[in-house]
DSSP file (Angstrom, degrees, kcal/mol; ACC not computed):
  #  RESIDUE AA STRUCTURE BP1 BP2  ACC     N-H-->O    O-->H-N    N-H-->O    O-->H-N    TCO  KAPPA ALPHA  PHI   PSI    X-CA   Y-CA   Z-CA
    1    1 A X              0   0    0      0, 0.0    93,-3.6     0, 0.0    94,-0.8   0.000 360.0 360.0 360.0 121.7    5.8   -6.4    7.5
    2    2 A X  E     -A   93   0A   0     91,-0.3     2,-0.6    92,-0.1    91,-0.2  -0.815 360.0-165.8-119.3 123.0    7.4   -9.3    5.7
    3    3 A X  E     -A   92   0A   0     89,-1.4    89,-2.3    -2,-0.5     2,-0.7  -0.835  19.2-131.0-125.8 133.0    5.2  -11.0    3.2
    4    4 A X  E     -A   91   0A   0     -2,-0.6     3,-0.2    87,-0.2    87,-0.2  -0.828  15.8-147.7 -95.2 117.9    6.2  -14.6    1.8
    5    5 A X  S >  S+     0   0    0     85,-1.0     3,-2.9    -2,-0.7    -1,-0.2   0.946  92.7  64.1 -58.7 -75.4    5.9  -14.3   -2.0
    6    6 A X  T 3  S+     0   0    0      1,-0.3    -1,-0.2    84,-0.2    85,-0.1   0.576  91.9  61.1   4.4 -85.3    4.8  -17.8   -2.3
    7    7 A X  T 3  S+     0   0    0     -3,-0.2    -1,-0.3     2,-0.0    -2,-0.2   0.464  78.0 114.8  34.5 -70.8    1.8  -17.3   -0.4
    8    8 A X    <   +     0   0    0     -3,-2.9     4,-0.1    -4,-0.2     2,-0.1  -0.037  43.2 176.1 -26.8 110.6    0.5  -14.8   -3.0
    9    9 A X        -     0   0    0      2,-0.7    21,-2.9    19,-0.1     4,-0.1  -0.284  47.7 -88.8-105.0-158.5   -2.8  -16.0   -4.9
   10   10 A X  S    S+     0   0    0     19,-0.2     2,-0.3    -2,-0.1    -2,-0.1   0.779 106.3  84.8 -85.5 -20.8   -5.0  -14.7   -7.3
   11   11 A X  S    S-     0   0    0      1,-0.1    -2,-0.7    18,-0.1    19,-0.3  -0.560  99.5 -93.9 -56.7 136.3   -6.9  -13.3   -4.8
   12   12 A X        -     0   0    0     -2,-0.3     2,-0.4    17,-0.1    17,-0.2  -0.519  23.1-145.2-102.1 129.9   -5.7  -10.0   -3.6
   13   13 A X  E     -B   28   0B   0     15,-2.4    15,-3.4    -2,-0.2     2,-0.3  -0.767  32.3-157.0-111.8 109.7   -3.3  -10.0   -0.5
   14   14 A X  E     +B   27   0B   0     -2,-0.4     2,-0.2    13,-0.3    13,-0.2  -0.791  21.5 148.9 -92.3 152.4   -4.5   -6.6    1.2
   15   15 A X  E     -B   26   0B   0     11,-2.3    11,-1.7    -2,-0.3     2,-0.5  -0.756  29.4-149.0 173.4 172.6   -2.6   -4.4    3.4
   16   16 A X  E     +B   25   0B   0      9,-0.3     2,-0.6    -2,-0.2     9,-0.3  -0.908   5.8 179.7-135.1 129.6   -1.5   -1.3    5.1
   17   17 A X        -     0   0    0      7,-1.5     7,-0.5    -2,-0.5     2,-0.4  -0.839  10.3-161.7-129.0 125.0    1.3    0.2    6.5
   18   18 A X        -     0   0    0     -2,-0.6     2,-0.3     5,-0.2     5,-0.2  -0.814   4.0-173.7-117.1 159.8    1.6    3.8    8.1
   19   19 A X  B >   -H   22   0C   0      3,-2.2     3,-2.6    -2,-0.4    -2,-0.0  -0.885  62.4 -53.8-143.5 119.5    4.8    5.7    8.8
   20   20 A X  T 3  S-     0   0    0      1,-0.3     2,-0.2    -2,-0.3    -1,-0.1  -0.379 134.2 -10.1  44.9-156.9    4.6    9.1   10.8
   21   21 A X  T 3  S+     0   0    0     -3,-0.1    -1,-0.3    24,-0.1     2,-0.2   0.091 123.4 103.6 -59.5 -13.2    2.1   11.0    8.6
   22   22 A X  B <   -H   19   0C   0     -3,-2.6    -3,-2.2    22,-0.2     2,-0.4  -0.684  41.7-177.1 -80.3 135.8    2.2    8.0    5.6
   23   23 A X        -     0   0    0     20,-0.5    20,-1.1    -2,-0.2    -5,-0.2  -0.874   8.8-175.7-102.0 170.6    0.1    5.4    4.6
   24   24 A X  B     +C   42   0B   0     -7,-0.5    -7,-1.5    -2,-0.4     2,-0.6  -0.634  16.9 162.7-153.8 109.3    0.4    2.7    2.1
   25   25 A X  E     +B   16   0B   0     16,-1.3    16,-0.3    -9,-0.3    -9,-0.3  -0.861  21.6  96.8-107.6 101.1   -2.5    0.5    1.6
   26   26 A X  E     -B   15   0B   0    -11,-1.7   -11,-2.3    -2,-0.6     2,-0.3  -0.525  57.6 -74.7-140.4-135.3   -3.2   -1.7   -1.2
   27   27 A X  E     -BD  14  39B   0     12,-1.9    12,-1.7   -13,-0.2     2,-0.4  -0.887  10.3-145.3-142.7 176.3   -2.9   -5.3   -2.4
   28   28 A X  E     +B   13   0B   0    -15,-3.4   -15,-2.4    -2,-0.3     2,-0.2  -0.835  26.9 174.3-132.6 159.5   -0.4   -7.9   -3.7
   29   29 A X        -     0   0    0     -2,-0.4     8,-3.6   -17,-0.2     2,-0.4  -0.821  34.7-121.5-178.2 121.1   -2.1  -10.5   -6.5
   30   30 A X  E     -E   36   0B   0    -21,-2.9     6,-0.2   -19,-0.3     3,-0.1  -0.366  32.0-176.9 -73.0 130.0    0.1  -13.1   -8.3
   31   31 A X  E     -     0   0B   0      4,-1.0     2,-0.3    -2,-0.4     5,-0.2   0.705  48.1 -31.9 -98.9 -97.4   -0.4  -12.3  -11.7
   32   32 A X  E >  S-E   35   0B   0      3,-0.6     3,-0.9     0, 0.0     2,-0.7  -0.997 102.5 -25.9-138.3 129.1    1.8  -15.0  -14.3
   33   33 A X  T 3  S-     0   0    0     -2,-0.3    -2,-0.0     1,-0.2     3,-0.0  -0.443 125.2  -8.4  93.9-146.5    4.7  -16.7  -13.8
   34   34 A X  T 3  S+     0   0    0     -2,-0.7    37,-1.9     1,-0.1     2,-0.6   0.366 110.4 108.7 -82.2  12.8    7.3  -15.1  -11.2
   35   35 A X  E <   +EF  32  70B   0     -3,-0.9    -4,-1.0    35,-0.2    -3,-0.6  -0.834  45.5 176.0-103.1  94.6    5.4  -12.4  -11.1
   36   36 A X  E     -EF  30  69B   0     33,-2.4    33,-3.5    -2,-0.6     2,-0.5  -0.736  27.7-131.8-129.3 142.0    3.1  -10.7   -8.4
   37   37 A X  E     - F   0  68B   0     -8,-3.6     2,-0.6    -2,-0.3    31,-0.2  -0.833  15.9-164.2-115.2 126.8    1.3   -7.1   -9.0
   38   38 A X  E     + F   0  67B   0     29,-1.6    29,-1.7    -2,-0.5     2,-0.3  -0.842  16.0 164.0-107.5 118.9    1.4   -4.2   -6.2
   39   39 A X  E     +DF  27  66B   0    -12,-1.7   -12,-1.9    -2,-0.6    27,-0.2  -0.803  18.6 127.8-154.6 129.2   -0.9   -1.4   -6.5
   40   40 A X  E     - F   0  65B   0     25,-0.7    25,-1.6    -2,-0.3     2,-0.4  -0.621  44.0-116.2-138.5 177.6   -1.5    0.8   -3.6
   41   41 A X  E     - F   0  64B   0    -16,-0.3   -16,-1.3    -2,-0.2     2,-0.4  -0.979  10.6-131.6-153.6 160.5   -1.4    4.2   -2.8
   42   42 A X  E     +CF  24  63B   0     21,-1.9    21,-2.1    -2,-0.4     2,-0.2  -0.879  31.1 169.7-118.7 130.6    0.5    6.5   -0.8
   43   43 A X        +     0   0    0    -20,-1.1   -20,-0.5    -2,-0.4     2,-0.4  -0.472  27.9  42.9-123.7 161.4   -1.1    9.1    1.4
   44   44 A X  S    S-     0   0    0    -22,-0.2     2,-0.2    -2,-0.2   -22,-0.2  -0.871  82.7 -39.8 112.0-117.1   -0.5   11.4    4.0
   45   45 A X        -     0   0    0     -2,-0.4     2,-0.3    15,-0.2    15,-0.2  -0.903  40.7-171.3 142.4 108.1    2.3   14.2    4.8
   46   46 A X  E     -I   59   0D   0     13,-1.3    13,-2.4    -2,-0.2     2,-0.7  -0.893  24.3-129.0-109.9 162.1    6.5   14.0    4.2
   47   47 A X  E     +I   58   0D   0     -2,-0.3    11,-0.2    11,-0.2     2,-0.2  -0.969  39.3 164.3-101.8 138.7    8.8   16.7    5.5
   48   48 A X  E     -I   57   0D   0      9,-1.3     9,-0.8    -2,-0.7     2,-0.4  -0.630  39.1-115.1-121.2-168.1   11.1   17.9    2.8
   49   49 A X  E     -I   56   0D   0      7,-0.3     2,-0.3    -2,-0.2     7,-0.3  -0.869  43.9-104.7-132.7 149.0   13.4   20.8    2.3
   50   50 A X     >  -     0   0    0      5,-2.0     4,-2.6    -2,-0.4    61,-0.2  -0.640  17.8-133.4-101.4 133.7   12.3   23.1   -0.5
   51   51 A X  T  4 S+     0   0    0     59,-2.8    60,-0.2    -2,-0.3    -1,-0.1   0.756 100.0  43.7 -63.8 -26.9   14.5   22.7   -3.6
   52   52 A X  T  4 S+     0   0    0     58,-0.4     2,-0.7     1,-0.2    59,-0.0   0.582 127.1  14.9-108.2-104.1   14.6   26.7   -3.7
   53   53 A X  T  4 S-     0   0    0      1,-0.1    -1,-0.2    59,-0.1    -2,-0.2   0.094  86.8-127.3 -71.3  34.3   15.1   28.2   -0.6
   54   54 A X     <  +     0   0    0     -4,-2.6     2,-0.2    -2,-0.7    -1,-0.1   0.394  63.9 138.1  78.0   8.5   16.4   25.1    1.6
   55   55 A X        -     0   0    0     -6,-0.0    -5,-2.0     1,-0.0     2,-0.7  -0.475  57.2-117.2 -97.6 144.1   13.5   26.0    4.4
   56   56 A X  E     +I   49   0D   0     -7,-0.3    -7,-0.3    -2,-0.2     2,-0.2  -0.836  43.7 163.9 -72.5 119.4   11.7   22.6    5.6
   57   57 A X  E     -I   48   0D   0     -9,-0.8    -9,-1.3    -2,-0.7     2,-0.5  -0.480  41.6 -95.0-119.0-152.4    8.1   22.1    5.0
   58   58 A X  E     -I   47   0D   0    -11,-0.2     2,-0.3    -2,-0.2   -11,-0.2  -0.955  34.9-156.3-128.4 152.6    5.4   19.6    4.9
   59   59 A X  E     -I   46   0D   0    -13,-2.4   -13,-1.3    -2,-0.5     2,-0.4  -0.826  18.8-124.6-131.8 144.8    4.8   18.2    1.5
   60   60 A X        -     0   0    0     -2,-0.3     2,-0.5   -15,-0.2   -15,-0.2  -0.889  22.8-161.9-101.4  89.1    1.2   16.6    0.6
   61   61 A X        +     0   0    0     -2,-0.4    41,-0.0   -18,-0.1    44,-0.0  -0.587  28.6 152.2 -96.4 118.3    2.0   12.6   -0.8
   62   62 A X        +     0   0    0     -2,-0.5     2,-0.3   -19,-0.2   -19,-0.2  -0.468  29.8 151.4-117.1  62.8   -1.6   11.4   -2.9
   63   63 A X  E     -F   42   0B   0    -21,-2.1   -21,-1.9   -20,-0.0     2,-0.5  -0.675  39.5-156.2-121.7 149.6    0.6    8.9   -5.1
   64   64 A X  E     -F   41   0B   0     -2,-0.3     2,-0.3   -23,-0.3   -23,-0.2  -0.967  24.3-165.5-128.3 122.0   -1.0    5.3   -6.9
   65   65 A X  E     +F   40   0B   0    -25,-1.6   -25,-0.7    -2,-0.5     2,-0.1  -0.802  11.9 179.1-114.1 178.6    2.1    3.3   -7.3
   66   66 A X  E     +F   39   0B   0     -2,-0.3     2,-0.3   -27,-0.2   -27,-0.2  -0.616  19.3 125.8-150.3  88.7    2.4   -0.1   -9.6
   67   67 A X  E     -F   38   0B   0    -29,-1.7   -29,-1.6    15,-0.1    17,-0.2  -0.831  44.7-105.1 171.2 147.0    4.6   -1.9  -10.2
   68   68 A X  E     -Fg  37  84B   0     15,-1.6    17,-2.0    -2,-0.3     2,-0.4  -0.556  15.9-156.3 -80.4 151.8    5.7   -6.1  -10.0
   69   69 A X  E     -Fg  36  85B   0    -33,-3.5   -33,-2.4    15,-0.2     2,-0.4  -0.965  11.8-158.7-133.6 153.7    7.8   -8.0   -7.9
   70   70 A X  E     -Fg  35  86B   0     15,-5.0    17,-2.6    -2,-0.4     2,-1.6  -0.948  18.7-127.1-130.1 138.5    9.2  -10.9   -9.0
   71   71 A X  E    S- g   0  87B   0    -37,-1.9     2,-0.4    -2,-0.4    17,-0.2  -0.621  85.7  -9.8 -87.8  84.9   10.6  -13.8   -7.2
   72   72 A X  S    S-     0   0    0     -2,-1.6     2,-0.6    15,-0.8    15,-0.3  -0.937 110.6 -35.8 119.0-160.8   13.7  -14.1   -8.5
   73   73 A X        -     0   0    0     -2,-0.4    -2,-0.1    13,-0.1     2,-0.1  -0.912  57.3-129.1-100.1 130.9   15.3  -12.6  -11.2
   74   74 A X        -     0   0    0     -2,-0.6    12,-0.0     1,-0.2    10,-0.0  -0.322  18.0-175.4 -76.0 157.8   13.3  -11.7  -14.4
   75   75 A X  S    S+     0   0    0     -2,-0.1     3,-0.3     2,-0.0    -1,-0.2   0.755  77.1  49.3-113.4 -52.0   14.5  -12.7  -17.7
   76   76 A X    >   +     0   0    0      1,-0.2     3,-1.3     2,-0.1     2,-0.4   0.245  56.3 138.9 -94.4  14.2   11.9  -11.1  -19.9
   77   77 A X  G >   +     0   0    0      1,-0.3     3,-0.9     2,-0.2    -1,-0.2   0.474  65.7  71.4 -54.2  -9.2   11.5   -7.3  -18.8
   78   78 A X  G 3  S+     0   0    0     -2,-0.4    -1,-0.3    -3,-0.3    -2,-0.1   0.338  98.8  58.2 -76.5  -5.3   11.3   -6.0  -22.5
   79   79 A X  G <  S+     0   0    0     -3,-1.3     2,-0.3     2,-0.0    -1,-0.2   0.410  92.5  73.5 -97.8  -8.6    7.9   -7.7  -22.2
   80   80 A X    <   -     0   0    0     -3,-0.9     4,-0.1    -4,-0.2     2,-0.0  -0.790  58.8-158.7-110.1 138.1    6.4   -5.9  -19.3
   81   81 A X  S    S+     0   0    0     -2,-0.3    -1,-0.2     2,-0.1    -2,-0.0   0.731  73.7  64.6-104.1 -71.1    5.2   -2.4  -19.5
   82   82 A X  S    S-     0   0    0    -15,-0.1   -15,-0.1     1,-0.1   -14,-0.1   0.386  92.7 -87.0 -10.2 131.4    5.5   -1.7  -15.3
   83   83 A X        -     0   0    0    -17,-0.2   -15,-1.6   -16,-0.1     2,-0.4   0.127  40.3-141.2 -15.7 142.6    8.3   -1.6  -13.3
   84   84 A X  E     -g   68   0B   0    -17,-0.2     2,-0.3    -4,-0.1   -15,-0.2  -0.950  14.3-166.9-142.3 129.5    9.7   -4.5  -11.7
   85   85 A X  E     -g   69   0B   0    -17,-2.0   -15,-5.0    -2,-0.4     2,-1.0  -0.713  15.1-156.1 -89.2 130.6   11.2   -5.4   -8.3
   86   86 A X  E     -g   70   0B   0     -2,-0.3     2,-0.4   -17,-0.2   -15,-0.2  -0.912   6.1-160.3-126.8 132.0   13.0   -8.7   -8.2
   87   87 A X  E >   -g   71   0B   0    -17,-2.6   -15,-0.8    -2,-1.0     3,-0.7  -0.962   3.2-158.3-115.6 111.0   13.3  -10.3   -4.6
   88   88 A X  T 3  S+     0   0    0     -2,-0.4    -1,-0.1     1,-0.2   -15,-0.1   0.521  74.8  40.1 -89.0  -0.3   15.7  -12.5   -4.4
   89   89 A X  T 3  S-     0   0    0      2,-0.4    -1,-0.2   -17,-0.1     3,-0.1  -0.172 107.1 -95.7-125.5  43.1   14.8  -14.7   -1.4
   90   90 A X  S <  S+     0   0    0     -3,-0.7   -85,-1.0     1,-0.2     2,-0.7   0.602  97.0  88.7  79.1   0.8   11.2  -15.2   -1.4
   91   91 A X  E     -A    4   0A   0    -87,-0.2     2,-0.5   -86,-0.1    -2,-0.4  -0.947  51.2-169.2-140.9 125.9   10.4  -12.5    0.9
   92   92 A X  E     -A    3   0A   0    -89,-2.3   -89,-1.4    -2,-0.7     2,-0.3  -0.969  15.6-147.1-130.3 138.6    9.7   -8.9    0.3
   93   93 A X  E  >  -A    2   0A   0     -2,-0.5     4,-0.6   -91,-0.2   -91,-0.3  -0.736   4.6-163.4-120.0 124.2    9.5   -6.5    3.2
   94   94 A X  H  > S+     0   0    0    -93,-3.6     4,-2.5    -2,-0.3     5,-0.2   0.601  89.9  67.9-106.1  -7.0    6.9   -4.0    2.1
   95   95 A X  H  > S+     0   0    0    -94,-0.8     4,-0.8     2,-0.2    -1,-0.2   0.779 103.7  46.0 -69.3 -19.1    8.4   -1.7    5.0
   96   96 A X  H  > S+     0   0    0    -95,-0.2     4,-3.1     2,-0.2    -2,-0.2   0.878 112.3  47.6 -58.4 -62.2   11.5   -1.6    2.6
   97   97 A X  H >X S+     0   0    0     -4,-0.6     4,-1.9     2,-0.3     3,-1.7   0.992 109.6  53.7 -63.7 -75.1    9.3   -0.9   -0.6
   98   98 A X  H 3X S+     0   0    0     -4,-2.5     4,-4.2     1,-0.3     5,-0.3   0.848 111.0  47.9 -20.8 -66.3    7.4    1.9    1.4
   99   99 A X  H 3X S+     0   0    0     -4,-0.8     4,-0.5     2,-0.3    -2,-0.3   0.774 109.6  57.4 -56.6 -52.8   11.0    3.4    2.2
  100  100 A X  H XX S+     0   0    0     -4,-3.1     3,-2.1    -3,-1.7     4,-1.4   0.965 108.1  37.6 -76.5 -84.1   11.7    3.0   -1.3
  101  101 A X  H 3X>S+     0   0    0     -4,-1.9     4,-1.8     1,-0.2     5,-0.6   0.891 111.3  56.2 -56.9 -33.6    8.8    5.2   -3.0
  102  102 A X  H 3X5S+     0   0    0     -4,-4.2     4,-3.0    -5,-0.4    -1,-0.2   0.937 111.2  50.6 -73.0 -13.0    8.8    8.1   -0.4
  103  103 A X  H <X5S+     0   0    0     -3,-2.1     4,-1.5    -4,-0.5    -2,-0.2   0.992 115.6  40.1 -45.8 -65.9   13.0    8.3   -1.5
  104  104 A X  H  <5S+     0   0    0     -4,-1.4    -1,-0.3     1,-0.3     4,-0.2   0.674 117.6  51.2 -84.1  -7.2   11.9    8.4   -5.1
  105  105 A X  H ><5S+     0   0    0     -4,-1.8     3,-5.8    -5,-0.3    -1,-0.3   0.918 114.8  44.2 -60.0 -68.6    8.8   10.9   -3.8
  106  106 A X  H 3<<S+     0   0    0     -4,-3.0    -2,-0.2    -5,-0.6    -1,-0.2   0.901 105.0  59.5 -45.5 -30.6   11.3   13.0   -2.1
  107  107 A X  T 3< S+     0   0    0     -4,-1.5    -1,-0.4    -5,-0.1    -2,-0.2   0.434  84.9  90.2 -87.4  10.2   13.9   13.1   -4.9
  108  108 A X  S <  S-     0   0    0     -3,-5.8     2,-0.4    -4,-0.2    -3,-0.0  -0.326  98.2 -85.1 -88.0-175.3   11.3   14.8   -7.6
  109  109 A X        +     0   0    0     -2,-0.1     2,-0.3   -59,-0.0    -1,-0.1  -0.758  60.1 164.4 -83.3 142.8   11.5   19.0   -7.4
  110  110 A X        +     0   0    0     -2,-0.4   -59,-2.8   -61,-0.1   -58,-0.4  -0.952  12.1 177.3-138.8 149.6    9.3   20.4   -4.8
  111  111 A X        -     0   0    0     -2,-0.3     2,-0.1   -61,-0.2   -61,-0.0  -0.986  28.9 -91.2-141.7 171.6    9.3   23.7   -3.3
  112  112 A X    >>  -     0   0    0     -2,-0.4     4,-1.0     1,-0.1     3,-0.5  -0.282  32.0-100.3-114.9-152.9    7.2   25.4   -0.8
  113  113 A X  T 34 S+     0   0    0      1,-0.2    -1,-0.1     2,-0.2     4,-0.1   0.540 125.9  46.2 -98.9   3.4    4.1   27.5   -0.5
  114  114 A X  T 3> S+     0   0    0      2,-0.1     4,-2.3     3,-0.1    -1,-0.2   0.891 117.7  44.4 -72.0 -49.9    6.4   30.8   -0.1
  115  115 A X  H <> S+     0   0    0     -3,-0.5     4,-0.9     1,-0.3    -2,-0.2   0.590 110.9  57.0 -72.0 -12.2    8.7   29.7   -3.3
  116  116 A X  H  < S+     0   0    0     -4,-1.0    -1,-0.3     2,-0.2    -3,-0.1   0.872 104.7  44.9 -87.2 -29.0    5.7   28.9   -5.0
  117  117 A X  H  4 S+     0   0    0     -5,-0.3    -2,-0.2     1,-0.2    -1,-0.1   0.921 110.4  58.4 -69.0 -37.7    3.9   32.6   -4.8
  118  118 A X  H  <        0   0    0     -4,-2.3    -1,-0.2     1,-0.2    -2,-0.2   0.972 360.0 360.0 -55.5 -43.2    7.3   34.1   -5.8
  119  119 A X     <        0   0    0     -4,-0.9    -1,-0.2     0, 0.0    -2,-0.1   0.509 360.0 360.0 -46.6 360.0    7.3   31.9   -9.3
């Protein structure tokens, strides 16, 4: 799903996207400036590999992201306290963005519900 920045009002852009066992449903709303605000959440089931003994399991995702995207490149970011994503050609692919957060999901420590009784 390819969403034309432009486009973006103050009224809030809803939508939802599933992948295998994921959603992510929220809204896009042009905030000031180059600037448009994502807040969703992420749902649903990942498989990982357990940090401690390397076994696959199924990990449980309940995550509220936040975050800006910007059409262009931002100049001021020492003024914003949220992340910001700068898209540089008008277009932001929220199947991309999705892909993005379950990475940075995956890359925190997790283990699973064996490695956790041992602790």
């Amino acid at each position: 799903m390819k969403v034309t920045l432009q486009k973006i009002t103050k009224t809030p852009l809803d939508f939802e996207l599933k992948s295998d066992e994921i959603t992510f449903k929220g809204y896009l709303e042009y905030h000031t400036g180059k600037l448009i605000l994502l807040k969703a959440k992420i749902s649903g089931f990942l498989i990982k590999d357990c940090d401690i003994c390397a076994d696959e399991f199924k990990l449980s995702v309940d995550e509220n992201v936040e975050f800006f995207i910007c059409d262009g490149i931002y100049e001021n970011a020492h003024d914003v306290e949220l992340d910001i994503v700068e898209v540089l050609d008008g277009v932001v692919d929220m199947e991309e963005l999705l892909g993005s957060e379950i990475e940075l999901i995956k890359s925190d420590y997790h283990s699973c519900e064996n490695c956790n009784k041992i602790k």
